[in-house]
KOLSE-325688 format. One line per 10 residues: number of its first residue (from 1); their letters; for each residue x, y, z of N, C-alpha, C, CB. Coordinates in Angstrom, 2 decimals. Glycine has a CB too. Layout:
residues N
NUM = a = X:Y:Z:X:Y:Z:X:Y:Z:X:Y:Z | ...
This chain:
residues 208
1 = xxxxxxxxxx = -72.13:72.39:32.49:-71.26:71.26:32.85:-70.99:70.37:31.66:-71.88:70.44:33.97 | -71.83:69.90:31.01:-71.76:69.29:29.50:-70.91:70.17:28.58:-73.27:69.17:28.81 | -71.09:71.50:28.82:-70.29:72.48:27.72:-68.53:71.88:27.91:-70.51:74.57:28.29 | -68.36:71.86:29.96:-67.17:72.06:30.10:-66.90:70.53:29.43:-66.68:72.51:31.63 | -67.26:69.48:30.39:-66.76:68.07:29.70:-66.53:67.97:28.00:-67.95:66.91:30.06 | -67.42:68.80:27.05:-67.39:68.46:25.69:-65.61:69.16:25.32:-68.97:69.31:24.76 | -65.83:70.33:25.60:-64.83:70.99:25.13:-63.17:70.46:25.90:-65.32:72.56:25.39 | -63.28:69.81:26.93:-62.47:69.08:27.78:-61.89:67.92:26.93:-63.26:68.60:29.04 | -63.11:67.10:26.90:-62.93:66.11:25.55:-62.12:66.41:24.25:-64.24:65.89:25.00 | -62.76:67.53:23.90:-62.35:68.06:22.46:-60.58:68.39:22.81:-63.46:69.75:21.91
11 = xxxxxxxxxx = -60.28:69.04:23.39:-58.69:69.25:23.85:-57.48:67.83:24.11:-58.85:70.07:25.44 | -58.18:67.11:24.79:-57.74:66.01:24.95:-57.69:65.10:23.64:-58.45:65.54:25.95 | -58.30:65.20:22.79:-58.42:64.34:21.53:-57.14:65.09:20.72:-60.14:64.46:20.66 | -57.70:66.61:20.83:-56.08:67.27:20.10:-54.96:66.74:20.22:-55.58:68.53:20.54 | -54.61:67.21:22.04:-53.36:66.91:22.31:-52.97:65.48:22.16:-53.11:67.34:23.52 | -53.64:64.18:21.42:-53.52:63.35:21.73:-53.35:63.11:20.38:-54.23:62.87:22.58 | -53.55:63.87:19.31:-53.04:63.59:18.01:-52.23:64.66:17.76:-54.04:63.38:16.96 | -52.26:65.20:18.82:-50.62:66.25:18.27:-49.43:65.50:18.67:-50.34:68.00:19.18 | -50.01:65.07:19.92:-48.64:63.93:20.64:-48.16:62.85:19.71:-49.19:62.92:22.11 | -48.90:62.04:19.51:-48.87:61.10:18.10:-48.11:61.19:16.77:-50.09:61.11:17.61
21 = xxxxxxxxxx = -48.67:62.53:16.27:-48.00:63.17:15.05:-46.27:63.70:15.50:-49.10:64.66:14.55 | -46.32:64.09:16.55:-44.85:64.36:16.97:-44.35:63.16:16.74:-44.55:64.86:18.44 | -44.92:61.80:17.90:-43.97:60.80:17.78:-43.39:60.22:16.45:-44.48:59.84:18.41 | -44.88:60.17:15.49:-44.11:59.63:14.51:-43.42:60.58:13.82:-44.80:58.91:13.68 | -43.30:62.14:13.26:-42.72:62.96:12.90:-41.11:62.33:13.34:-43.35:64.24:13.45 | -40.60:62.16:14.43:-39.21:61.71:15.37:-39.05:60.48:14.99:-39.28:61.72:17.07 | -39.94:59.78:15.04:-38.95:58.74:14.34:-38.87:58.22:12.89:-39.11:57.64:14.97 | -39.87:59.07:12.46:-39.48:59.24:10.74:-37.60:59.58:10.41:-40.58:60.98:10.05 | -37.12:60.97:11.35:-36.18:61.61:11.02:-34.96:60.91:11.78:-36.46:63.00:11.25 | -35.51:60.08:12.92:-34.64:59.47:13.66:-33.51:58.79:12.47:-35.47:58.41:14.66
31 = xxxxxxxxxx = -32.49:58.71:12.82:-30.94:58.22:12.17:-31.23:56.61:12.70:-29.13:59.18:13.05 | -31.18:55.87:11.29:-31.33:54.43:11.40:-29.96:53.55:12.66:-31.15:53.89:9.56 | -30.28:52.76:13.36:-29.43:52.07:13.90:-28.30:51.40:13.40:-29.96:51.44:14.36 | -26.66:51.27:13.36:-26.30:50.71:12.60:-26.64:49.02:13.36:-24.93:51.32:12.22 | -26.46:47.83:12.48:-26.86:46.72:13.06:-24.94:46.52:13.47:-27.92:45.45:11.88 | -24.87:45.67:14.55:-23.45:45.24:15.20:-22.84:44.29:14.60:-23.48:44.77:16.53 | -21.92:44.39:13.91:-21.23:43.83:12.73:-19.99:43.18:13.52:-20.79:45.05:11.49 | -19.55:41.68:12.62:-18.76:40.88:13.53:-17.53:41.10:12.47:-19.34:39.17:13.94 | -16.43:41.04:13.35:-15.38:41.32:11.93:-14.54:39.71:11.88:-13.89:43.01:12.27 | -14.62:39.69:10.33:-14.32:38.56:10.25:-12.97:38.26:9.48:-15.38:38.01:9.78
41 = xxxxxxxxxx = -12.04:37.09:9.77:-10.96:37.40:9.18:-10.57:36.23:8.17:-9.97:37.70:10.20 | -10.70:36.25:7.50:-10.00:34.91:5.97:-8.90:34.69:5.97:-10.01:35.25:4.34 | -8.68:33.19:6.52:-7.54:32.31:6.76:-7.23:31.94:5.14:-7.93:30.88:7.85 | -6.08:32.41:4.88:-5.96:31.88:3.74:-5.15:30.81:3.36:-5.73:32.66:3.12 | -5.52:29.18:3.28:-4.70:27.68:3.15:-3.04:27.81:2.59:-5.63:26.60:1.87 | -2.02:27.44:3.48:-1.18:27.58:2.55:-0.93:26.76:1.20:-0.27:27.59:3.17 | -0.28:27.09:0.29:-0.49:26.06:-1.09:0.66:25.75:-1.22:-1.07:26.59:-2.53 | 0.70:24.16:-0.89:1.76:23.14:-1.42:3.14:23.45:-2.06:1.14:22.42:-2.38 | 4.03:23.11:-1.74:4.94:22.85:-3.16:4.98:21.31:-3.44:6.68:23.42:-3.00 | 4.18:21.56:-4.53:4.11:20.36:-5.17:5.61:20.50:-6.36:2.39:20.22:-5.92
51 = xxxxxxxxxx = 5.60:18.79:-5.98:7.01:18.21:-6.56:6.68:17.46:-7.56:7.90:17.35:-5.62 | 7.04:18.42:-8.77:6.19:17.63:-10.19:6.99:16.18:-10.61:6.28:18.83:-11.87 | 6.20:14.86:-10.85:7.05:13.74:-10.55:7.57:13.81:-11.97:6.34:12.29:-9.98 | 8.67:12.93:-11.48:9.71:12.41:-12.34:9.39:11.21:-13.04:10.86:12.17:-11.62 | 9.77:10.42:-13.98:10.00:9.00:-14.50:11.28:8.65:-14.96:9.16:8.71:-15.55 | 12.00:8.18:-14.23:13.65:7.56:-14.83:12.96:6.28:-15.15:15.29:7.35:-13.52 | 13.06:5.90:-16.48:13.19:4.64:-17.12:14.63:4.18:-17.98:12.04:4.64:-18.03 | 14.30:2.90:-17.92:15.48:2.22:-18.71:14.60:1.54:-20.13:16.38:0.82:-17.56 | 15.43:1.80:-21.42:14.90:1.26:-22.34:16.14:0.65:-23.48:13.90:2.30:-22.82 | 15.11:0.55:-24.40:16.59:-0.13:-25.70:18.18:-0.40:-24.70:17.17:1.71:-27.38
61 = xxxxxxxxxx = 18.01:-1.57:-24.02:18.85:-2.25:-23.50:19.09:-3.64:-24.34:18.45:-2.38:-22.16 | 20.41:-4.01:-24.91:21.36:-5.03:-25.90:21.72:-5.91:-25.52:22.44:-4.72:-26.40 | 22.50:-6.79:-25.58:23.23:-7.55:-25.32:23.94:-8.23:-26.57:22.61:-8.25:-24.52 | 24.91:-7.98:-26.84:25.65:-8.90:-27.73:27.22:-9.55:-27.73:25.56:-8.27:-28.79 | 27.65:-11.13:-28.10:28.22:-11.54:-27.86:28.75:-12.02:-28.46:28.05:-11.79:-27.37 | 30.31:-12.97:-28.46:31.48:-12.73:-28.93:32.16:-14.32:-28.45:32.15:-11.21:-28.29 | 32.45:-15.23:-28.73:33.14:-15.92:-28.46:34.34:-16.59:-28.97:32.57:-16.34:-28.23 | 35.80:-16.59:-28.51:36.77:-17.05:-28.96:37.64:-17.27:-28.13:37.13:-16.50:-29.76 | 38.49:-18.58:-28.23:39.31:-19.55:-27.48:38.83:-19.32:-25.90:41.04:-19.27:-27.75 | 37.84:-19.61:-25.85:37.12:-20.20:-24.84:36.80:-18.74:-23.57:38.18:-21.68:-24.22
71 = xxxxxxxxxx = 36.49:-17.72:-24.52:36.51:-16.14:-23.97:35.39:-15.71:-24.40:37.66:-15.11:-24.47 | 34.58:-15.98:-23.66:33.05:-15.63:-24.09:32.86:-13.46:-23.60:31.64:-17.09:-22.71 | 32.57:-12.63:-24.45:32.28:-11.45:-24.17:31.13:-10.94:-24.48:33.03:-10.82:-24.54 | 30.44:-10.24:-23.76:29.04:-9.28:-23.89:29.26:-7.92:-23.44:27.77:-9.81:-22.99 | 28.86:-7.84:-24.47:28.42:-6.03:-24.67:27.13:-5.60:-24.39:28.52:-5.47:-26.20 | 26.86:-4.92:-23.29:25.60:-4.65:-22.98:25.35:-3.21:-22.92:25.29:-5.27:-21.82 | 24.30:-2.68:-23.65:24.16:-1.03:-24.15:22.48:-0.64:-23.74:24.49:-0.81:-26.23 | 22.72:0.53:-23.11:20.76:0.49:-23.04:20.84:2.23:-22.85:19.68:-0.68:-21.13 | 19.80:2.61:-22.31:19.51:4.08:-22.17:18.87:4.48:-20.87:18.62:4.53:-23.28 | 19.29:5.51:-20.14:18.30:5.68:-18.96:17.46:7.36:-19.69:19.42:5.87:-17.02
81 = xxxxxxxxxx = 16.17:7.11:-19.49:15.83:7.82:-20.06:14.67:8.75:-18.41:15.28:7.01:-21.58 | 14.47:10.39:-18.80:13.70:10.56:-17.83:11.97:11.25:-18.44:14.64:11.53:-16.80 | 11.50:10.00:-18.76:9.49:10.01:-19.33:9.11:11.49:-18.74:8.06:8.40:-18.24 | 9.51:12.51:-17.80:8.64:13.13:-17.19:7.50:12.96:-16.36:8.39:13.56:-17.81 | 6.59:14.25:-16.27:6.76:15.42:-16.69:7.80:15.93:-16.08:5.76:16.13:-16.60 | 8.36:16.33:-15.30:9.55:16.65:-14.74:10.46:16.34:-14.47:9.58:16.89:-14.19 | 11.80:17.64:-14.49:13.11:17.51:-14.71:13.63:16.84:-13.08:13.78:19.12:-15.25 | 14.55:15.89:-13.39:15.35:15.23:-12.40:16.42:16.36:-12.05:16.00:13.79:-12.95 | 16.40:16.55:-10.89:17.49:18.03:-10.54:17.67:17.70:-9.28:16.85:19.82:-10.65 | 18.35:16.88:-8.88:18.52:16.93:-7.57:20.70:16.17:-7.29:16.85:15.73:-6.85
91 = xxxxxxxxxx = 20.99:17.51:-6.64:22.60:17.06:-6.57:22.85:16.53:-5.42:23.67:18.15:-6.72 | 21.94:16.36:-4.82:22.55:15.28:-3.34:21.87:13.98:-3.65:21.94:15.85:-1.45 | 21.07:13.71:-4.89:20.57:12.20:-5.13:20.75:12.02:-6.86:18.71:11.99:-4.55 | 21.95:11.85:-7.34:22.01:11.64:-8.98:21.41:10.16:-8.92:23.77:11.75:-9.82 | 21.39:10.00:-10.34:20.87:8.93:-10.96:22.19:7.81:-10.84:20.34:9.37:-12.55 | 21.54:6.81:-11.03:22.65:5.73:-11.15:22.00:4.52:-12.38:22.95:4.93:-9.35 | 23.31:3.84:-13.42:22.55:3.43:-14.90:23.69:1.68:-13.79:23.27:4.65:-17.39 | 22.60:1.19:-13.94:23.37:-0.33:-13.05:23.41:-1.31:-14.17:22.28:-1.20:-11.52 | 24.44:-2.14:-14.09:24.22:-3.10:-15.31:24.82:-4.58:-14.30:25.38:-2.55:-17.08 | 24.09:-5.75:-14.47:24.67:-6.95:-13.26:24.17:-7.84:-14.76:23.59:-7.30:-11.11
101 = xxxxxxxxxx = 25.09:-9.06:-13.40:25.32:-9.94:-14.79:25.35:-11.78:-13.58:27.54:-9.25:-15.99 | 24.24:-12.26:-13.74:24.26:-12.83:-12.69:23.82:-14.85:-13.38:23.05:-11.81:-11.55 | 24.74:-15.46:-12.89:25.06:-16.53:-13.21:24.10:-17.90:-12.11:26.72:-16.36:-13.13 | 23.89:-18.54:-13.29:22.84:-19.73:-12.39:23.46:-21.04:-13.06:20.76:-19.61:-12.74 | 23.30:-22.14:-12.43:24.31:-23.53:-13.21:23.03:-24.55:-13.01:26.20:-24.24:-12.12 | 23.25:-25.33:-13.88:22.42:-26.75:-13.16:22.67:-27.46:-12.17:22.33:-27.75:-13.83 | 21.39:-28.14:-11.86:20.43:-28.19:-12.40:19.27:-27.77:-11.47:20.41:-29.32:-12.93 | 19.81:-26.89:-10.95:18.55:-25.83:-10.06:18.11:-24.25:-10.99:19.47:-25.16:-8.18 | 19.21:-24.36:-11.63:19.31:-22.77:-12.26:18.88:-21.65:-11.43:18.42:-22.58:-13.53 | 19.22:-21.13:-10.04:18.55:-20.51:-9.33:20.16:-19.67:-8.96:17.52:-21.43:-8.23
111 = xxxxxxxxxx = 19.52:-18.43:-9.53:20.84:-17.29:-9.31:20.86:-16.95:-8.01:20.76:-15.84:-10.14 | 20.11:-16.98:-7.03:20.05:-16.90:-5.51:20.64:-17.67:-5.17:18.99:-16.96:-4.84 | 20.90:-19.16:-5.17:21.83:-20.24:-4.77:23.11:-19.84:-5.07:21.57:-21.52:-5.40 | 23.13:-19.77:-6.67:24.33:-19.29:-6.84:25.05:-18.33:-5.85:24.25:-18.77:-7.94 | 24.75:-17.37:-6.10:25.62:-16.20:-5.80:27.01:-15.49:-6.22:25.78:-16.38:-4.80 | 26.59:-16.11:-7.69:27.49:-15.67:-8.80:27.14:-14.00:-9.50:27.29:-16.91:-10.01 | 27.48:-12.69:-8.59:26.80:-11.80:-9.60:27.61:-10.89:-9.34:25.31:-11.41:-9.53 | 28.16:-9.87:-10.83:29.01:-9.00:-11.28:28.40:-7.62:-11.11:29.37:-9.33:-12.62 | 28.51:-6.98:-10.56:27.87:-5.71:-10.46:28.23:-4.30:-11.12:27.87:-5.52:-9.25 | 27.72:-3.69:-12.32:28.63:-2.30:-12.66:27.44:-1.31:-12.45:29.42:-2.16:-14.45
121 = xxxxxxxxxx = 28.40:-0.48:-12.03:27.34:0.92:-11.69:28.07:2.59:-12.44:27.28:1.14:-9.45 | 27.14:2.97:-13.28:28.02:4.12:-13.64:26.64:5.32:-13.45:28.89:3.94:-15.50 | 27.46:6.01:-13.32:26.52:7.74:-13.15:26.11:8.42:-13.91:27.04:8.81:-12.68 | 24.95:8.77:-14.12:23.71:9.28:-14.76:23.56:11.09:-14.69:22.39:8.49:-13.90 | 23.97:10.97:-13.54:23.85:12.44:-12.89:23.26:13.19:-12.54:24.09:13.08:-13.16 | 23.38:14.37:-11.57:22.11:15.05:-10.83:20.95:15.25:-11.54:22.39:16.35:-10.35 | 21.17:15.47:-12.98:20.28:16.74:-13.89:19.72:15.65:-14.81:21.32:18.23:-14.89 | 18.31:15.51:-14.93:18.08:14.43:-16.19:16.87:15.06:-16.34:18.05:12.61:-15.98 | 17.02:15.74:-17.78:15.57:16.23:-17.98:14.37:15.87:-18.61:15.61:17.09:-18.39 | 13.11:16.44:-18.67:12.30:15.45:-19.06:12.27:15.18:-20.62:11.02:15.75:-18.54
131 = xxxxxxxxxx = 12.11:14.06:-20.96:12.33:13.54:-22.06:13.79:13.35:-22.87:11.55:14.18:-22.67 | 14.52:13.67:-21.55:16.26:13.19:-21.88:16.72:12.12:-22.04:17.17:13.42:-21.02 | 17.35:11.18:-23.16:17.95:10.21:-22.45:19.57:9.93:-22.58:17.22:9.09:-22.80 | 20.18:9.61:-22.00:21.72:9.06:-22.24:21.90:7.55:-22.17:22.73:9.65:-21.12 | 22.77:6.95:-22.77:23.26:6.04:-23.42:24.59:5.49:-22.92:23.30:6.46:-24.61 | 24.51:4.18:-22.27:25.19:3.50:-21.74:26.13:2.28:-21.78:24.67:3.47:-21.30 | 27.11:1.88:-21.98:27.91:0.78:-22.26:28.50:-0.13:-21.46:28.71:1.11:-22.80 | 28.43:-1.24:-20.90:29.14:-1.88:-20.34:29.48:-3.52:-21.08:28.55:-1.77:-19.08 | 31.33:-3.86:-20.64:31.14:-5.05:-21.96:31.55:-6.29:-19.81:33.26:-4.99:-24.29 | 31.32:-7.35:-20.33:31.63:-8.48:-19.36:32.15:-9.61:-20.09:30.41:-8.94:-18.56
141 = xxxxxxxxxx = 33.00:-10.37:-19.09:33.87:-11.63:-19.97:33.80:-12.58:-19.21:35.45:-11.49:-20.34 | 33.74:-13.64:-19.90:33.47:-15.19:-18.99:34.31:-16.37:-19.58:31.68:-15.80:-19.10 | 35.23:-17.00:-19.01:35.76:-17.71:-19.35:35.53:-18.84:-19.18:36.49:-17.50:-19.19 | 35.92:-20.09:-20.15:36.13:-21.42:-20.05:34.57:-22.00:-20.74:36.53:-21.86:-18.32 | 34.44:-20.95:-21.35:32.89:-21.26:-22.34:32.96:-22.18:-23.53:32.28:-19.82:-23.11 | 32.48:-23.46:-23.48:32.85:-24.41:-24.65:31.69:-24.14:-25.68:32.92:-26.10:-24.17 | 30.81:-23.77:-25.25:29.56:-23.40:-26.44:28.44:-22.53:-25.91:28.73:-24.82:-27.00 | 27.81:-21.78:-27.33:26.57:-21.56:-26.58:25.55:-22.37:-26.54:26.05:-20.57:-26.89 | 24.41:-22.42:-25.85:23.17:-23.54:-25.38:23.84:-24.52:-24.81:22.19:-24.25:-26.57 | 22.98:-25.50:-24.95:23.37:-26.67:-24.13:23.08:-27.83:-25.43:22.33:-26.87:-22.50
151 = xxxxxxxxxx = 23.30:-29.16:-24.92:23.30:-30.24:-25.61:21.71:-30.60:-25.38:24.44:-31.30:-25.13 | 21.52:-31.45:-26.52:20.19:-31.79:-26.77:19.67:-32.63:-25.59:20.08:-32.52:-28.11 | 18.53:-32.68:-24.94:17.77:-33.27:-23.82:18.14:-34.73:-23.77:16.20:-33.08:-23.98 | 17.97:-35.35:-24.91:18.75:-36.62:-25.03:19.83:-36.84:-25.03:18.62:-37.15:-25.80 | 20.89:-36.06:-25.18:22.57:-36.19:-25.32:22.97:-36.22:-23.66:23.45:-34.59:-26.30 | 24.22:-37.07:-23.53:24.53:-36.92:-22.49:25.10:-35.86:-21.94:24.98:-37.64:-22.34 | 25.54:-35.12:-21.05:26.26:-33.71:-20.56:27.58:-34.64:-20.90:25.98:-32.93:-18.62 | 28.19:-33.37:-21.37:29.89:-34.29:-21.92:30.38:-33.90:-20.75:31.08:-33.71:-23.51 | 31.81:-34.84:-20.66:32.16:-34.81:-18.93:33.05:-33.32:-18.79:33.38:-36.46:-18.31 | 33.26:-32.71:-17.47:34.25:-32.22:-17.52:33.41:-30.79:-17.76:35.30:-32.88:-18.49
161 = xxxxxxxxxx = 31.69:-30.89:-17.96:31.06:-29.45:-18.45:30.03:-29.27:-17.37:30.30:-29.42:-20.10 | 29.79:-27.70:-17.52:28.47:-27.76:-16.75:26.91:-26.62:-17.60:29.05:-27.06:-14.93 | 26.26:-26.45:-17.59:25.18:-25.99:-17.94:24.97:-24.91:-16.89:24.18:-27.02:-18.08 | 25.10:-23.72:-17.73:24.84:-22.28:-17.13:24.12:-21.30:-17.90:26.07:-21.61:-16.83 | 23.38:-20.57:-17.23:22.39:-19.37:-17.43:22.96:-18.22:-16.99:21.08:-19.49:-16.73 | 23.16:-17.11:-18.12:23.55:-16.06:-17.57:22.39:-15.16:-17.64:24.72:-15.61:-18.14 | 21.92:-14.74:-16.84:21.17:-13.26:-16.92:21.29:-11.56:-16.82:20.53:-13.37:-16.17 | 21.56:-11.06:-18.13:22.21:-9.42:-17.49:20.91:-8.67:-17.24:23.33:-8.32:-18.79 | 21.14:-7.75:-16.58:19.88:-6.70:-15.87:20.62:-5.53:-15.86:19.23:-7.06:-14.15 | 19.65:-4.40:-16.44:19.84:-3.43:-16.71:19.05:-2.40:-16.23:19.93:-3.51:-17.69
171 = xxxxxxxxxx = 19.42:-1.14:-14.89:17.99:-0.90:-14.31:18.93:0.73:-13.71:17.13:-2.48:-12.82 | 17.83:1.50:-13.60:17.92:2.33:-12.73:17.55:2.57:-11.73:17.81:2.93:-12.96 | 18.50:3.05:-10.87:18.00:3.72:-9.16:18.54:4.93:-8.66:18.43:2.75:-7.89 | 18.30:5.53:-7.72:18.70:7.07:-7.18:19.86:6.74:-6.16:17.28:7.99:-6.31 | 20.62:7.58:-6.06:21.98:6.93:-5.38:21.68:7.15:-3.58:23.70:8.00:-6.04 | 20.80:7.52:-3.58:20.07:7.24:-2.07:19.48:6.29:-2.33:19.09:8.22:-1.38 | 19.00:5.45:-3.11:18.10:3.79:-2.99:17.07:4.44:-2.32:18.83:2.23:-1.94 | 16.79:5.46:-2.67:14.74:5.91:-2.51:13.97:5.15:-3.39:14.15:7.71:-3.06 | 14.31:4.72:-4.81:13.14:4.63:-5.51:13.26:2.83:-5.33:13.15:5.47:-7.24 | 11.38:2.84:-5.26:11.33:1.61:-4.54:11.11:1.05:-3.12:12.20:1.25:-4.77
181 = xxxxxxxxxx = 11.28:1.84:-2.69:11.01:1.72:-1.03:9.54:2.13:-0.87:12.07:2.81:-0.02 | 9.27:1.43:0.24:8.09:2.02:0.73:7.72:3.65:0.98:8.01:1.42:1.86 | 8.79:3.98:1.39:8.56:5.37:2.05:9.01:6.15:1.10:9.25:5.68:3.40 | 9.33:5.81:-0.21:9.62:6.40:-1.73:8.58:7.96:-1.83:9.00:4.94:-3.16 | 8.80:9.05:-1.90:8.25:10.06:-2.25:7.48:9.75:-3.96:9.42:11.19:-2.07 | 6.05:9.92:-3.67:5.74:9.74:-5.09:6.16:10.35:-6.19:4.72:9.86:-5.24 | 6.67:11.35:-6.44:7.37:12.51:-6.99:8.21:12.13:-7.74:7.95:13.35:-6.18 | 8.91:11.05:-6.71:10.50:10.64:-7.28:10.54:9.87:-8.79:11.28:9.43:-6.10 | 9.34:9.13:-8.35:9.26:8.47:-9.75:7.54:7.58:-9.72:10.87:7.17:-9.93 | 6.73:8.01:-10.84:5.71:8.46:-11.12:5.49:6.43:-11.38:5.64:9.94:-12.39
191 = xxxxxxxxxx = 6.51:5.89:-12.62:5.92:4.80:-12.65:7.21:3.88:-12.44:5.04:4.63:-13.93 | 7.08:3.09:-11.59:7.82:2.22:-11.22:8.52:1.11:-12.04:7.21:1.81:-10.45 | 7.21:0.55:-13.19:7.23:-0.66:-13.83:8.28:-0.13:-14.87:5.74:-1.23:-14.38 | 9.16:0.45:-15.09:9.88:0.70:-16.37:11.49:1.11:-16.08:9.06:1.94:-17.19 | 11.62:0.53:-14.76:13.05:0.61:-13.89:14.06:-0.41:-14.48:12.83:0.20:-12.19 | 13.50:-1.50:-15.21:14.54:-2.91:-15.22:13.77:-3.34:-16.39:14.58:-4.19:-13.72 | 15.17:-4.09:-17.36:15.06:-4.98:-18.92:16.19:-6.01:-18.27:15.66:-3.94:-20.82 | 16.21:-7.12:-18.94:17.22:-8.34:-18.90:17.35:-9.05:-20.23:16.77:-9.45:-17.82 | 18.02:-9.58:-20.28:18.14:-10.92:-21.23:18.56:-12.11:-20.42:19.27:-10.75:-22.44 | 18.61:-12.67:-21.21:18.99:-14.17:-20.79:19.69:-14.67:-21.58:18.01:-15.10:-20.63
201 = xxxxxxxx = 21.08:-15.65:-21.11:22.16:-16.75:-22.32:22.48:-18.20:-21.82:23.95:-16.05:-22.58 | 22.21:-19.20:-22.47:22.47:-20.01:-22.52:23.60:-20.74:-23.10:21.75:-20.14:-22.65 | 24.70:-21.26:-22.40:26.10:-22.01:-22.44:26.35:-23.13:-21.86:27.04:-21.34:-21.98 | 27.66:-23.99:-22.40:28.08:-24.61:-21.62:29.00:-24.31:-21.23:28.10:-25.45:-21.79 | 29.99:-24.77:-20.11:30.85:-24.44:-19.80:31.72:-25.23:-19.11:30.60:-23.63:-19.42 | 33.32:-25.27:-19.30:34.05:-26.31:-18.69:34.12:-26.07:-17.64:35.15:-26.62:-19.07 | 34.46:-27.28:-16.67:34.71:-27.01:-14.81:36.05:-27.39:-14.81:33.72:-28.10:-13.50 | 37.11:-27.50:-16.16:38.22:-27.76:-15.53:39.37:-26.24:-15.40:38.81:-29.08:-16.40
């Protein structure tokens, strides 16, 4: 009876490392799992058209003047120039080269009261490229001018005159009046501060 149990034993231990050795034998050879892969898809941002800005400036703006038999004239000359980096190209918004000429009297000197002002506007044109500039002329005439300046602080105003300030302004804008506005595309124009030059003249002038 011990014989049978030993040798009973002994079989059972076999089959129990033959079973074993199979299993792992199988999954040695077993074909790896693939792992479950997510497919993924790359949104790709669209990219801008960026609108490389412009700079229309006004510079070397003149004024010079002329007086005879009581025909005062100015010649006023300047440049609209475009600073860059980029070319002005746009044919539904040309440039515009403005030249005003705006009159103030005593003894408020305030050209808003007045509402004495000459307006010339000439065209620049669609195309202004960067670092272009063109060159502009406009002349204005004022009559009944007895001098330039005025009389000395102590002198009396001689009768029959009055004391006037002329101011010319010389400036560029886009013939849509974009630049400057709030809702101005930055593009349009990069720096603002270089739009407008003036002078200033001092005369007298008869009121008869």
């Amino acid at each position: 009876m011990k014989q049978t149990s030993k040798v009973l034993s002994v079989s059972l231990t076999t089959l129990f490392i033959i079973v074993a050795f199979s299993s792992v034998s199988l999954a040695g050879n077993k074909p790896p799992v693939a792992s479950p892969t997510t497919s993924i898809t790359v949104v790709k941002q669209p990219v801008p058209n960026l609108d490389i800005c412009k700079d229309p400036a006004v510079s070397n703006f003149n004024v010079t003047k002329t007086l005879s038999n009581g025909i005062a004239t100015f010649t006023m000359t300047g440049q609209v120039c475009n600073n860059g980096p980029g070319d002005w190209n746009k044919p539904d918004d040309a440039l515009e080269a403005h030249f005003d000429a705006l009159a103030a009297y005593a003894p408020q000197f305030s050209y808003a009261a007045a509402g004495d002002v000459k307006y010339f506007t000439q065209t620049v044109g669609p195309v202004l490229k960067k670092n272009q500039c063109l060159t502009f002329t406009q002349k204005f005439t004022r009559d009944k001018v007895l001098q330039w300046g005025f009389a000395p602080p102590t002198a009396a105003i001689p009768a029959n005159s009055r004391q006037m300030r002329l101011m010319f302004e010389f400036y560029v804008r886009d013939a849509q009046s974009k630049m400057g506005r709030a809702d101005q595309p930055k593009s349009l124009d990069c720096n603002a501060n270089n739009n407008i030059l003036s002078q200033t003249f001092e005369m007298t002038i008869s009121t008869q």
